[in-house]
TISEDREN-319245 format. One record per residue (C-alpha): residue number from 1; residue in one letter; y negated, z negated, x. Coordinates in steps of 0.02 Angstrom, whole numbers, plus 50000, padded with zeros to 5 digits. Example, Ala and Ser with C-alpha at 12.3 -4.5 7.8 and 13.67 -1.06 7.14 Angstrom:
residues 2
REC   num   residuo       y       z       x
REC     1         A   50225   49610   50615
REC     2         S   50053   49643   50684
//
This chain:
residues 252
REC   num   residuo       y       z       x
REC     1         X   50125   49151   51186
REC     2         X   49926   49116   51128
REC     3         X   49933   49046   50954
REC     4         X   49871   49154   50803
REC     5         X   49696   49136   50761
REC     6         X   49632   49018   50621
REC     7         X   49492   48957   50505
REC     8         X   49435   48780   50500
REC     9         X   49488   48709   50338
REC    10         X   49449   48530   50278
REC    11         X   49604   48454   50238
REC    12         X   49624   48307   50085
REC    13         X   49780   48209   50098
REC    14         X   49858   48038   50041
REC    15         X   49985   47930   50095
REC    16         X   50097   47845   49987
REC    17         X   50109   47650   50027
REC    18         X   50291   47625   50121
REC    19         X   50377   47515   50013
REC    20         X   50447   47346   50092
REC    21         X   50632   47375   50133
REC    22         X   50770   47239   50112
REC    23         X   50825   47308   50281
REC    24         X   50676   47266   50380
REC    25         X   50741   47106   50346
REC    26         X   50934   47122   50432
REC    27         X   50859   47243   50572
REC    28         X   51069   47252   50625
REC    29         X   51092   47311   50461
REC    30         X   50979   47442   50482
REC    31         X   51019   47509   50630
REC    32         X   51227   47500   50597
REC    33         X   51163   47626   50443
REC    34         X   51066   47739   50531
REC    35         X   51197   47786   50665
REC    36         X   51323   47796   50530
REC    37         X   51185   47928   50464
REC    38         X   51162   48018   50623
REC    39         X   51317   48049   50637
REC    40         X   51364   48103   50468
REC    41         X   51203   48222   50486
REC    42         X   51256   48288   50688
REC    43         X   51424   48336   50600
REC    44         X   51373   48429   50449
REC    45         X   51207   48503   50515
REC    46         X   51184   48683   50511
REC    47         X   51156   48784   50674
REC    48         X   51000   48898   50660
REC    49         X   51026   48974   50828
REC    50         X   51167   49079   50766
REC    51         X   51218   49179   50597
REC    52         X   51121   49294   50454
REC    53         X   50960   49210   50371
REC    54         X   50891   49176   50230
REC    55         X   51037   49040   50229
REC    56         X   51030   48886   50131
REC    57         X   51040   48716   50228
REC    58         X   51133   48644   50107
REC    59         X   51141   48477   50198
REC    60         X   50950   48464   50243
REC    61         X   50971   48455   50437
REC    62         X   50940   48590   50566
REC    63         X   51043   48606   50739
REC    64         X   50994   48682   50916
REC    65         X   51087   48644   51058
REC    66         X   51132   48444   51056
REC    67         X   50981   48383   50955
REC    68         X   50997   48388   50768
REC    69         X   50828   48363   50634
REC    70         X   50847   48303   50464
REC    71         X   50764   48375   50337
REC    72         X   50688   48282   50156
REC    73         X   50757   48294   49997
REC    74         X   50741   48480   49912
REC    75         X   50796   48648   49955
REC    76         X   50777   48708   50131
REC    77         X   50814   48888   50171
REC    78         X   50797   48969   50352
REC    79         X   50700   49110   50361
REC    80         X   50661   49165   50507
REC    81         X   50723   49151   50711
REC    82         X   50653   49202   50853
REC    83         X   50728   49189   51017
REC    84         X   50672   49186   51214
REC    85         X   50758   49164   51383
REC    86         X   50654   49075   51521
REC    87         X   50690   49108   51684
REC    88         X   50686   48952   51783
REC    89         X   50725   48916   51983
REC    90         X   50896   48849   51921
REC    91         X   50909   48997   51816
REC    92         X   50914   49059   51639
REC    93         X   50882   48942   51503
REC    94         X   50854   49029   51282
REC    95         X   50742   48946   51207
REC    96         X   50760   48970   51002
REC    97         X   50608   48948   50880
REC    98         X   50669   48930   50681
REC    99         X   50575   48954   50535
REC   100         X   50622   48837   50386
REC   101         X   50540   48841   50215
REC   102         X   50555   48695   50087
REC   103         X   50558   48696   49903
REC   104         X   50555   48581   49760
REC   105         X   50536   48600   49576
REC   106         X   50352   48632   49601
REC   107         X   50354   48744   49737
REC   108         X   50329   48778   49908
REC   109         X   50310   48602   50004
REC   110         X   50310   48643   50179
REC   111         X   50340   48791   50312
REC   112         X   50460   48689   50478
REC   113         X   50456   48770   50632
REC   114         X   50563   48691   50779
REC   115         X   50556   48754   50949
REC   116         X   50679   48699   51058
REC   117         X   50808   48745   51224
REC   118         X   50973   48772   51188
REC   119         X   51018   48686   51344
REC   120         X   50904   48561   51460
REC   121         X   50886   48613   51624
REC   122         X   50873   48440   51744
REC   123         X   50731   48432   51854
REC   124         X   50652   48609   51822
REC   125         X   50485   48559   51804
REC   126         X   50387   48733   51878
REC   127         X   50413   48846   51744
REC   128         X   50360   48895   51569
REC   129         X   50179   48913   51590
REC   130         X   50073   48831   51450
REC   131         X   49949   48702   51417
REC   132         X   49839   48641   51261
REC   133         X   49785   48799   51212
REC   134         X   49686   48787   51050
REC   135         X   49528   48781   50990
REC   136         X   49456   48629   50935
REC   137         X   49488   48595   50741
REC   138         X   49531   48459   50633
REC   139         X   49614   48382   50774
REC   140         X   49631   48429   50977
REC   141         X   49720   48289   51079
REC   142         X   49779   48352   51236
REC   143         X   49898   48206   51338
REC   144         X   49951   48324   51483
REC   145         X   50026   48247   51607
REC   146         X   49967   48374   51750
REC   147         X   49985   48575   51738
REC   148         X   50166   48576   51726
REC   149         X   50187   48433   51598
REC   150         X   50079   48503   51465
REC   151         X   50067   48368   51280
REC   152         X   49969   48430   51136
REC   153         X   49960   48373   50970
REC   154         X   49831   48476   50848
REC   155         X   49784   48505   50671
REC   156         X   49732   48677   50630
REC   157         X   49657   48758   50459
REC   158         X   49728   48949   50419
REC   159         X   49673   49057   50286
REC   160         X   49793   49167   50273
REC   161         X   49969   49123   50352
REC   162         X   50079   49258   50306
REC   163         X   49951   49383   50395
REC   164         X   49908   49278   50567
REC   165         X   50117   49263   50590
REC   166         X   50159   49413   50543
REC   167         X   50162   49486   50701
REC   168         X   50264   49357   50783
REC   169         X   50377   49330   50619
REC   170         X   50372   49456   50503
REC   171         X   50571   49417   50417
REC   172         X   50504   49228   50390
REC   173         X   50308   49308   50300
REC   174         X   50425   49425   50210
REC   175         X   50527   49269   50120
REC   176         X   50355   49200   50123
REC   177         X   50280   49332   50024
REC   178         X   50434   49356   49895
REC   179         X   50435   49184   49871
REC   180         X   50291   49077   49875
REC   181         X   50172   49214   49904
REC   182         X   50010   49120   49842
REC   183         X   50052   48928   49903
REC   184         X   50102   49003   50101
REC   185         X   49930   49087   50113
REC   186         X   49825   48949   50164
REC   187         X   49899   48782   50232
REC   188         X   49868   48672   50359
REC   189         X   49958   48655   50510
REC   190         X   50017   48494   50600
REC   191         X   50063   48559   50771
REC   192         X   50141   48467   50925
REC   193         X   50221   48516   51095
REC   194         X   50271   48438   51242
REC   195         X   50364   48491   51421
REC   196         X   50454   48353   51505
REC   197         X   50570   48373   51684
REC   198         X   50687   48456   51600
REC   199         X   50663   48521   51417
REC   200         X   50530   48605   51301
REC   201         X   50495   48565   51128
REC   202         X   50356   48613   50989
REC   203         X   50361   48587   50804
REC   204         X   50230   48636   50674
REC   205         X   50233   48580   50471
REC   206         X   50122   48687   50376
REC   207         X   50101   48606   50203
REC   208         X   49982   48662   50070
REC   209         X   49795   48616   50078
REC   210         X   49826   48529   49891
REC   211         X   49923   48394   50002
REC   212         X   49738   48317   50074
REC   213         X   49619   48224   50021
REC   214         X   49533   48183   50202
REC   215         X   49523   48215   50374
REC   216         X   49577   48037   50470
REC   217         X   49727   48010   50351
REC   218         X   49770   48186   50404
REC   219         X   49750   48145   50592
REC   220         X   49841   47959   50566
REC   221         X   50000   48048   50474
REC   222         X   49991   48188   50629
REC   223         X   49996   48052   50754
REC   224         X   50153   47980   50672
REC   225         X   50214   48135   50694
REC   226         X   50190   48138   50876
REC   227         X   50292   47971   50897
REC   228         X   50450   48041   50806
REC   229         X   50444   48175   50905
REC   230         X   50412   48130   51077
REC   231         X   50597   48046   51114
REC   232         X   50666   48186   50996
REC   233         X   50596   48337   51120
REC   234         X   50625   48224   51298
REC   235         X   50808   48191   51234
REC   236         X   50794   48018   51240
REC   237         X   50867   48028   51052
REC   238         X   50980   48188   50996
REC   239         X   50949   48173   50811
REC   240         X   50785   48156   50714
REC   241         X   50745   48131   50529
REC   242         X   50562   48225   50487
REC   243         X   50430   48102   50438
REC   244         X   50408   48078   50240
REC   245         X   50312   48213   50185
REC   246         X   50126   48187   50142
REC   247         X   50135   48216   49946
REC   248         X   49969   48296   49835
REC   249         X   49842   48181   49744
REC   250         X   49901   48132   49564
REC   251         X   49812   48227   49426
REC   252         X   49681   48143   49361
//
């Protein structure tokens, strides 16, 4: 599917400073918690491929198949679905795209869309045709492997959201619209895909254009995003927390 069309927008972000952990310190430490985590999120995690939306993910993580994605702190509400069944030369494979909208006290704070299989398909590597299709924006990085391993990680400006997707999800504009109707219309969109052997992943994080302050912290945070995501969609790792959300300049 060609993406929607778009408008360059120049994007101003910050970062927020990591603060220094005591558990960089006891690395065993850290990783004994984080696989108690994972698991406690794998078990409660909602499964978006199935059931009625708008539903509340009342324990901030998102299911397809085997992998699992944790979500921030805030409200996070799935809005929208969208379904597709490949046929491959080993045979039929869905592939499920969900549409999840986050909330705080202030509003809207980002649109998640995860694209993934429901089920990998081992060494079916001549089929879903695709490749770095966009224009060049923000950001363009194409790290395709060859035609059939297609990698792209991109930045793209919209003007108006809710009418570019409408066509291709109208239920998750239509939440959209009732619901954050001015802060969904222009965003920017951190998009990345990639096709290994056997599986097919994409996520894009629309956040609003208040979150930005410049264009290399934008392409340094969508970078980051790439390397959490790159194990998560070639199942090297079944469960992913989203990066920390960039969060808007302070007012002055």
């Amino acid at each position: 599917m060609e993406p929607p069309p778009h408008t360059r927008l120049p994007p101003r972000m910050t970062r927020r400073p990591a603060a220094r952990s005591t558990l960089a310190r006891t690395p065993w430490r850290a990783i004994a918690l984080l696989a108690t985590l994972a698991t406690c999120v794998e078990a409660h995690a909602l499964d978006v491929a199935t059931g009625e939306f708008p539903l509340a993910l009342a324990d901030h993580a998102a299911r397809i198949g085997q992998r699992t994605l944790a979500l921030p702190e805030g409200t996070w509400t799935l809005i929208g679905r969208n379904r597709r069944t490949f046929t491959t030369p080993r045979g039929e494979v869905n592939g499920i795209t969900a549409w999840i909208a986050g909330q705080s006290g202030t509003g809207l704070t980002a649109v998640v869309v995860l694209s993934l299989l429901d089920a990998d398909m081992p060494q079916s590597n001549n089929w879903l045709d695709g490749k770095c299709a966009v224009n060049e924006d923000i950001l363009k990085d194409d790290r395709s492997r060859g035609i059939h391993l297609p990698e792209c990680l991109a930045i793209l400006g919209h003007a108006d959201v809710q009418t570019e997707y409408a066509p291709q999800a109208p239920r998750a504009m239509n939440w959209l619209r009732a619901h954050a109707a001015e802060a969904s219309r222009t965003m920017v969109e951190f998009r990345y895909s990639e096709r290994s052997l056997s599986t097919v992943g994409a996520v894009s994080i629309f956040l609003p254009t208040a979150d930005f302050e410049e264009d290399a912290k934008a392409r340094d945070w969508a970078r980051g995003l790439r390397a959490a995501f790159q194990p998560f969609f070639e199942g090297r790792q079944q469960s992913l927390a989203l990066p920390v959300l960039p969060q808007p300049p302070a007012a002055p």
